[in-house]
C-alpha positions as CSV (number, residue, x, y, z in Angstrom):
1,X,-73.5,-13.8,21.5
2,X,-72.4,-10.8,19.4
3,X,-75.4,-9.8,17.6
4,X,-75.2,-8.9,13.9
5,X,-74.9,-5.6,12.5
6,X,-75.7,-4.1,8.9
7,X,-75.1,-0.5,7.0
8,X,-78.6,1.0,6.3
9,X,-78.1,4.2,5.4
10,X,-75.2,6.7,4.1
11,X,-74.3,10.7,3.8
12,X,-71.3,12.5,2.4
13,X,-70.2,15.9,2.4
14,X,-67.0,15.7,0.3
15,X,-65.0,18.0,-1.9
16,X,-66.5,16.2,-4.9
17,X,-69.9,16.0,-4.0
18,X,-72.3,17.5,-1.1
19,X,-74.1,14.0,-1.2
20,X,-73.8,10.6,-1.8
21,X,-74.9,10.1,-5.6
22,X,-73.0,13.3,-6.0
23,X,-70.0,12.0,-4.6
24,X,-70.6,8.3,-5.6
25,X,-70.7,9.8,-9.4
26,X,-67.5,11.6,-8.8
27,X,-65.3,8.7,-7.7
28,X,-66.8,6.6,-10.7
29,X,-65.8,9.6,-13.1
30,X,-62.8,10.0,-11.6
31,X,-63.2,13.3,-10.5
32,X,-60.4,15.2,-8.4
33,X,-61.7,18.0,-5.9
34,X,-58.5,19.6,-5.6
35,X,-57.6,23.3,-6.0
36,X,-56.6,26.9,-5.1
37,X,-57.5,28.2,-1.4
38,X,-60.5,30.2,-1.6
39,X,-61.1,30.3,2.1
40,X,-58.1,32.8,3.0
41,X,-55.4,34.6,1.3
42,X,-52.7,32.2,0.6
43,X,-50.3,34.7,-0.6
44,X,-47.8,34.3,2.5
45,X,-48.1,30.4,2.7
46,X,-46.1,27.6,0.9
47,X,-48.6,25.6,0.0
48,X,-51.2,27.6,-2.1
49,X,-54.4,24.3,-3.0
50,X,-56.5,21.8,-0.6
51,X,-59.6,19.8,-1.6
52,X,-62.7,22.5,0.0
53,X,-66.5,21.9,0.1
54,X,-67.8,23.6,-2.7
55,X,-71.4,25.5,-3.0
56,X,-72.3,24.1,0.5
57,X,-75.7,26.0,2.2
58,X,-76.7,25.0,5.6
59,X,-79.6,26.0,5.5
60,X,-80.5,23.7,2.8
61,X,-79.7,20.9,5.5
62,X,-80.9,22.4,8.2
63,X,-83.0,24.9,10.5
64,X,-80.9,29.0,9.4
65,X,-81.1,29.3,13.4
66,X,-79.7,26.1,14.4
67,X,-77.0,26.5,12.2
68,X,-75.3,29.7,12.8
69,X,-75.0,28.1,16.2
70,X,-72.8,25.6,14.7
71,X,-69.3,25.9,13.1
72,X,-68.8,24.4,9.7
73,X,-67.3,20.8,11.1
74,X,-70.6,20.5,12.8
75,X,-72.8,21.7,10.1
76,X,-71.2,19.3,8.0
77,X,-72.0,16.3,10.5
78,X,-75.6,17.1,10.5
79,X,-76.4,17.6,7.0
80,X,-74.5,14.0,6.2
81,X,-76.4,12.5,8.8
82,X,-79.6,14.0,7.8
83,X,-78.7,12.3,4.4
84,X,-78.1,9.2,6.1
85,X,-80.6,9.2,8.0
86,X,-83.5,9.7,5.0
87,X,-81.1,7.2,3.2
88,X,-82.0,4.5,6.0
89,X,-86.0,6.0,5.8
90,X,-85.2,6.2,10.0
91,X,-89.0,7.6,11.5
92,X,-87.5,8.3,14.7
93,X,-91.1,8.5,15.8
94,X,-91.8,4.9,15.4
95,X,-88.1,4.3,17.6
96,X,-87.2,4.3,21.2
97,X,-84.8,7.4,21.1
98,X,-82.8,5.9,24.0
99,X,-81.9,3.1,21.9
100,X,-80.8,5.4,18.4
101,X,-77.1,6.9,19.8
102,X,-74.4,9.1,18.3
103,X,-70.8,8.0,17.8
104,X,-69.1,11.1,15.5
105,X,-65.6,12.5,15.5
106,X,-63.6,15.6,14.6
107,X,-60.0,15.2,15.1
108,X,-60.1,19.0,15.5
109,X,-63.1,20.5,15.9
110,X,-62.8,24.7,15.2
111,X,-59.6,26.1,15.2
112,X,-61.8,28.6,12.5
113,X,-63.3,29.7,16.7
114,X,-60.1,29.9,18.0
115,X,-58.3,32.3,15.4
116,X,-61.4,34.4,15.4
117,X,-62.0,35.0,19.1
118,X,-58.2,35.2,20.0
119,X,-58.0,37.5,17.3
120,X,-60.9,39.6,19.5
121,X,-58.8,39.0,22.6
122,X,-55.6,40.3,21.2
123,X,-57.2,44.1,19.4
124,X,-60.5,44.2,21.6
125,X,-59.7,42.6,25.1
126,X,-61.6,39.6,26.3
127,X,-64.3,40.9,27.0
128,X,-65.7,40.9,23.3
129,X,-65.2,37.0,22.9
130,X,-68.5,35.2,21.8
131,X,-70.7,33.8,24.4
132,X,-70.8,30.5,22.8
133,X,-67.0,30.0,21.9
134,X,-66.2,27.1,23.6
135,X,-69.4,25.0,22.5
136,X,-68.8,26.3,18.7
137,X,-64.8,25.1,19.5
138,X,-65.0,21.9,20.9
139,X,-64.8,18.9,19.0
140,X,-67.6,16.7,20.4
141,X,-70.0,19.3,19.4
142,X,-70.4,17.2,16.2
143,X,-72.1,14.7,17.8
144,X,-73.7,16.6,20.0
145,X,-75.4,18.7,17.3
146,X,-76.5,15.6,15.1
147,X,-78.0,14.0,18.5
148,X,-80.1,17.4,19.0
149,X,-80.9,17.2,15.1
150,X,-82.1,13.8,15.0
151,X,-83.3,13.7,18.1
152,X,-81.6,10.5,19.3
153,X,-80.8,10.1,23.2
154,X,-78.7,7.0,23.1
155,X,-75.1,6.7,23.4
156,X,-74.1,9.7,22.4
157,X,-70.2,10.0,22.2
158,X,-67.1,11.0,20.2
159,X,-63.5,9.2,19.2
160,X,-60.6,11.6,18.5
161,X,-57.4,10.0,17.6
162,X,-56.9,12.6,14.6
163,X,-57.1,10.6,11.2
164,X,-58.3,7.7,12.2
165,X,-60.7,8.9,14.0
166,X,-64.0,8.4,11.7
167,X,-62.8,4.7,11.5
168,X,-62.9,4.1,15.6
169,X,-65.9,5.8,16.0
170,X,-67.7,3.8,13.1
171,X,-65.8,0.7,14.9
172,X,-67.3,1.9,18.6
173,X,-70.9,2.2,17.2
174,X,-70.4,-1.3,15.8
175,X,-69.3,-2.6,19.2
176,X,-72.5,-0.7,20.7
177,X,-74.5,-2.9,18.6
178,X,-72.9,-6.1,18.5
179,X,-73.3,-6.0,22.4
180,X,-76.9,-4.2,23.0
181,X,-75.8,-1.0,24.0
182,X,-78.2,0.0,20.8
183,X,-80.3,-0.8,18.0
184,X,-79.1,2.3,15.3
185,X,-76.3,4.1,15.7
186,X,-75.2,7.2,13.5
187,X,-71.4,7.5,12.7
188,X,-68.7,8.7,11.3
189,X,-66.3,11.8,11.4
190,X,-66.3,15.2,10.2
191,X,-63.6,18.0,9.9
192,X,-63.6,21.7,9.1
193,X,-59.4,23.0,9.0
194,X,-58.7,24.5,6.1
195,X,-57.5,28.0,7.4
196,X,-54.8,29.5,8.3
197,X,-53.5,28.0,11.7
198,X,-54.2,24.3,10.0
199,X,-52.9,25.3,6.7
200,X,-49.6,27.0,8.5
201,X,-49.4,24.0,11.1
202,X,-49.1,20.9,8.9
203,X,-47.2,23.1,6.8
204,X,-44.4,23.6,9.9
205,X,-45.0,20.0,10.2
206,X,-43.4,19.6,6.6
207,X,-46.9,17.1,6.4
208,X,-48.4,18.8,3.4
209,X,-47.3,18.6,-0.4
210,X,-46.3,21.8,-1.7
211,X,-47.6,21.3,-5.4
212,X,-49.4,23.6,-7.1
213,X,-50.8,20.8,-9.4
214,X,-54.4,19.8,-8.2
215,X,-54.0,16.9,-10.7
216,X,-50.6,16.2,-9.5
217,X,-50.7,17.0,-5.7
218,X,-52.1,13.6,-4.2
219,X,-50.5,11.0,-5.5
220,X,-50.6,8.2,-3.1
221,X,-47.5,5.4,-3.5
222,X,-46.5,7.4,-6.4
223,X,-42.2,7.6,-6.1
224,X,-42.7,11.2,-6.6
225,X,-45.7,12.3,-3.4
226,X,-44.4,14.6,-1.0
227,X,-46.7,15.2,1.5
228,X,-51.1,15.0,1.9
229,X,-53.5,17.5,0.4
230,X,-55.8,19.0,2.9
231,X,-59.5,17.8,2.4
232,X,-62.4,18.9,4.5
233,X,-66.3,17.1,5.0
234,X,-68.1,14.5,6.6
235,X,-69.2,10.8,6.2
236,X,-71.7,9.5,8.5
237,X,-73.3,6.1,8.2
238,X,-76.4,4.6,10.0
239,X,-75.7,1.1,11.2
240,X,-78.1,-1.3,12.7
241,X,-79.0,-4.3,14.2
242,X,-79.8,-6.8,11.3
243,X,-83.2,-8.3,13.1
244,X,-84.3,-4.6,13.7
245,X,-83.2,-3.5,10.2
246,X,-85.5,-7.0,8.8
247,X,-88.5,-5.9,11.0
248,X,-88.8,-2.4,9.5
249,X,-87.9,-3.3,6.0
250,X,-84.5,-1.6,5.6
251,X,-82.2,-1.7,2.8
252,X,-79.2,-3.3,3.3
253,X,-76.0,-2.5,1.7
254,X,-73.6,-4.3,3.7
255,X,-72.3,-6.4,6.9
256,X,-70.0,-5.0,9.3
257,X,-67.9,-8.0,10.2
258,X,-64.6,-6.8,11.7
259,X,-62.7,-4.3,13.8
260,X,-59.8,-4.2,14.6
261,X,-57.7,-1.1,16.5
262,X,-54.0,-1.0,17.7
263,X,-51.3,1.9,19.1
264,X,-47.7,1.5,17.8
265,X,-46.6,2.9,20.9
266,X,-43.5,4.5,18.6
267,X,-43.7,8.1,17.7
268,X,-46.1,10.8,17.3
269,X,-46.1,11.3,13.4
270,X,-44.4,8.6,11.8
271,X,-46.4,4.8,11.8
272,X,-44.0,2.3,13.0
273,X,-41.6,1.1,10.4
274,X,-42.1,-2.2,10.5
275,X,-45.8,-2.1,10.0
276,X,-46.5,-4.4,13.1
277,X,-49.6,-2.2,14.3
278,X,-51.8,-1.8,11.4
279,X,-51.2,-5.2,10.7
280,X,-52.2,-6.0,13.5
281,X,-55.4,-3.6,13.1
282,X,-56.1,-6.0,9.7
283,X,-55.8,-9.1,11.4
284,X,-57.5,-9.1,14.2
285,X,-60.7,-7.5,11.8
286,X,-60.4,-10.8,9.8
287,X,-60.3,-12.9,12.7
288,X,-63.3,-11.1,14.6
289,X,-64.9,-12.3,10.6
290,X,-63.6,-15.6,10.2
291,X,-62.5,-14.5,7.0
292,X,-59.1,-15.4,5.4
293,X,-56.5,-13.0,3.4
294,X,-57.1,-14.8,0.2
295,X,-60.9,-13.7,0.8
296,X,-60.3,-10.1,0.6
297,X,-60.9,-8.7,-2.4
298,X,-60.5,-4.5,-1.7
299,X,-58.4,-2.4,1.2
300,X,-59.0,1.1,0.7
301,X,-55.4,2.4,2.1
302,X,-55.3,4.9,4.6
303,X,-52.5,6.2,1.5
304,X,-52.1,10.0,2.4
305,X,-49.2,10.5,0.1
306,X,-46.5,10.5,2.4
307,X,-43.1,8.8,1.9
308,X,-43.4,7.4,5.6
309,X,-47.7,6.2,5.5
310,X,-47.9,4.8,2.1
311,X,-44.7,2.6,2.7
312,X,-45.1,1.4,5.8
313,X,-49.0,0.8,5.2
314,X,-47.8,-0.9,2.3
315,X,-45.3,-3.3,4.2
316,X,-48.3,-3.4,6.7
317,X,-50.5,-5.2,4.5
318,X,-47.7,-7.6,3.1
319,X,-47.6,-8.6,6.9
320,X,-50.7,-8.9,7.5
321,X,-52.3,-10.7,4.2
322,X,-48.9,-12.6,3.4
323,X,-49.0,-13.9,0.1
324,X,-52.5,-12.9,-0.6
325,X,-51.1,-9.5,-0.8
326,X,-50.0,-9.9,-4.4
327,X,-54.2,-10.9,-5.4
328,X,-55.7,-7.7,-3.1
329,X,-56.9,-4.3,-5.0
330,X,-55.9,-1.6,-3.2
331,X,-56.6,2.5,-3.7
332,X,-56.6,5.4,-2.0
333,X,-59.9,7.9,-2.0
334,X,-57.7,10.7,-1.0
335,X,-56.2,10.8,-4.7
336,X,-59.6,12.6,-5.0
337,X,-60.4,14.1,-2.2
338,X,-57.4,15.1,-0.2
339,X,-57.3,13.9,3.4
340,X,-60.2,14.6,5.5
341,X,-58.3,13.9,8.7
342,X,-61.2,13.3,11.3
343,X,-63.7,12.7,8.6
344,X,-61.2,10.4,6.0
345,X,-62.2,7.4,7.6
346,X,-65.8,8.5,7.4
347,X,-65.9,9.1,4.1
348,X,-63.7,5.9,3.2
349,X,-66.5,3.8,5.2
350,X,-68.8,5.3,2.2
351,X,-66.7,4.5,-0.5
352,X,-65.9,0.2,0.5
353,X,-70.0,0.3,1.4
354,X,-70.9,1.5,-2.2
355,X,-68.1,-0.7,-3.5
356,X,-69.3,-3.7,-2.3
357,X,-72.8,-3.4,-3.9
358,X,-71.6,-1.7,-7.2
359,X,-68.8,-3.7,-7.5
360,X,-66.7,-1.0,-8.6
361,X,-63.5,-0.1,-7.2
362,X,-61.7,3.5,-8.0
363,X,-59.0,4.4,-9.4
364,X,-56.1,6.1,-7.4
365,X,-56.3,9.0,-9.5
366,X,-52.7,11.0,-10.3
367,X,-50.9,8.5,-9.4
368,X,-48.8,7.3,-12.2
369,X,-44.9,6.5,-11.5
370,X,-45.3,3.7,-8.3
371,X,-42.4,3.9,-5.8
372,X,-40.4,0.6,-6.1
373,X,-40.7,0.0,-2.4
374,X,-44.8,0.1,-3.1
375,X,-45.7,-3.3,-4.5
376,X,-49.3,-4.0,-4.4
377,X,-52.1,-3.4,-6.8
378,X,-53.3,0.2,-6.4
379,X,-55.6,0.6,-8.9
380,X,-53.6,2.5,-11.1
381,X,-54.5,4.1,-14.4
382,X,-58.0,2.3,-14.4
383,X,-60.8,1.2,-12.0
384,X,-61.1,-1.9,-11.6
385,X,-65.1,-3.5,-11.8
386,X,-65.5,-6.9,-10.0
387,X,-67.5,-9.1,-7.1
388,X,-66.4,-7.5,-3.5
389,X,-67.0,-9.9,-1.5
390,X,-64.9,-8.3,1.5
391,X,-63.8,-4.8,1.6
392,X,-61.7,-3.3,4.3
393,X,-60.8,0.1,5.6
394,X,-57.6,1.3,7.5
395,X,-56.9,4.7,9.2
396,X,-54.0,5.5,10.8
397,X,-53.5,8.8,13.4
398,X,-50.6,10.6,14.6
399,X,-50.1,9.7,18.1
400,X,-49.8,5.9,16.5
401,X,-53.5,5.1,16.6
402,X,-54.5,1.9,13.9
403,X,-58.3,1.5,13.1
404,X,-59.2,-1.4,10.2
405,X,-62.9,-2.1,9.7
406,X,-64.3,-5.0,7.7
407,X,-67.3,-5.2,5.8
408,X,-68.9,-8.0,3.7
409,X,-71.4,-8.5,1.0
410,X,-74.5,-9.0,3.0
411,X,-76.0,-12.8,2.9
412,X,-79.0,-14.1,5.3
């Protein structure tokens, strides 16, 4: 038997908020964390704005030491799991270690490591490169760092399949649970790339608007989006086994129900047209739940802004929800926050887990003139405030990777 697994505790570092009331208050307000690159000098580059971290100070999160021995995606990872874990009131003393694992994700990790250092290769020879550039580099250093942080010895792992990689590993941890593997398991997804070889990559990719309107720049299913906003942070959730959550008095915000996770096996950029994998991603979440498309009350879209995403995610969800398509709320966090590639579906976890027990669902902010080939409900010009009773997430990742999870409003 699959055992039961609940949400306990959150954490956010976002680009409107470096916590989880902080951010929480920002979706509510409708706040957009877009603008101008401060991180380098944008003078040569197309595309000038990206949603940054703003006033964030490790060592307010964690020991000065430990974190110069970390690169921002990392840094980022611990201080939202910190969060989460004090959210969850976790006493890792009073819990076997081996049974509290790690599941966190960077689609990335530090390219930040690798422009620095090569740089160092190229004018000083390689001699001068820093003894500990491959562990600041690599991308399961996330997890790796929040395991030494926490102190938990479990599974300790990490899921990249670039966007949509928060979503799997949150979807992982779940399956760790649900078949014993652990009792609490931290994750999520993090990312740091808002610099010059990330900024001038997706750029050559033609992936990125080139807008100079932070109000204007993501505007997911709008007729008029041209490309995503790059986003950086982290969202890392504690999840648990609902009898050990119970015994130790836990809050509970929400059931974790479903996953479901699909390849479209058709290109390396571009989701398959006709939507068949991340439909597929939906459906097999509802039928791991038992829960019918006319029960889902909230997706929160993957919607990066793109002609070719928001479309076929679009005919995705008709496909996959059929006529209950029509009744669904649907929105798009990155109309906020830009997208936070390795950490969107992270952060996106967050925002369906706080729906659910607020009953509040967001706005997708900008967006104002909806492509006629976009025909759902997407929350436009207003939030919308009712019952979730089920709220879903999809991510979807170049290479064709589909992630959906399912949550539910917790009952006994």
């Amino acid at each position: 038997m699959k055992r039961r697994v609940v949400v306990t505790g959150l954490g956010a570092i976002t680009p409107i908020g470096n916590s989880v009331p902080e951010f929480w208050e920002g979706i509510k307000t409708g706040k957009v964390g877009i603008g101008e690159i401060t991180k380098f000098d944008t003078s040569d580059y197309k595309v000038k704005i990206a949603a940054e971290v703003k006033d964030f100070e490790p060592k307010n999160y964690m020991d000065f030491k430990a974190a110069k021995r970390m690169e921002p995606f990392s840094q980022y990872a611990v201080a939202a799991a910190m969060e989460a874990s004090k959210d969850a009131g976790i006493d890792m003393e009073q819990e076997d270690p081996f049974r509290v694992g790690v599941i966190v994700g960077s689609g990335i990790g530090s390219l930040q490591t690798v422009e620095r250092e090569y740089t160092k290769i190229v004018e000083k020879g390689p001699n001068r490169v820093h003894p500990l550039m491959v562990p600041l580099m690599i991308s399961n250093m996330a997890a790796g760092n929040v395991s030494i942080q926490l102190g938990a010895r479990g599974k300790c792992t990490n899921v990249v399949t670039a966007c949509a990689s928060g979503t799997h590993c949150i979807g992982d941890a779940f399956r760790a649970i649900q078949y014993g593997d652990a009792e609490v398991m931290f994750a999520g997804g993090t990312e740091s790339a808002i610099c010059p070889t990330g900024v001038a990559g997706f750029t050559a990719l033609t992936a990125l608007t080139t807008s100079t309107d932070p109000m204007k720049a993501s505007i997911p299913f709008d007729k008029d989006r041209n490309g995503f906003v790059l986003g950086e942070g982290a969202g890392i959730v504690v999840l648990e086994e609902l009898e050990h959550a119970k015994a130790r008095g836990a809050k509970i915000y929400a059931e974790v129900v479903g996953y479901g996770a699909t390849g479209d096996a058709y290109h390396i950029t571009s989701p398959i047209e006709d939507g068949s994998g991340a439909a597929r991603a939906m459906t097999d979440a509802m039928n791991e739940a038992g829960a019918k498309p006319e029960e889902i009350t909230y997706i929160n879209a993957h919607g990066t802004s793109t002609h070719h995403n928001d479309l076929f995610e679009t005919i995705a969800i008709k496909s996959a929800l059929g006529k209950a398509a029509k009744d669904v709320v649907v929105n798009s966090t990155k109309s906020m926050i830009g997208h936070l590639l390795g950490a969107a579906g992270g952060v996106e976890f967050v925002t369906i887990v706080k729906s659910v027990e607020e009953g509040f669902i967001h706005q997708t902010m900008g967006t104002e003139h909806v492509d006629e080939e976009c025909d759902l409900n997407y929350a436009v010009g207003a939030p919308v405030k009712k019952e979730v009773q089920y709220a879903m997430s999809n991510s979807l990742g170049f290479g064709g990777h589909n992630a959906t999870l399912l949550i539910k409003k917790y009952e006994e």
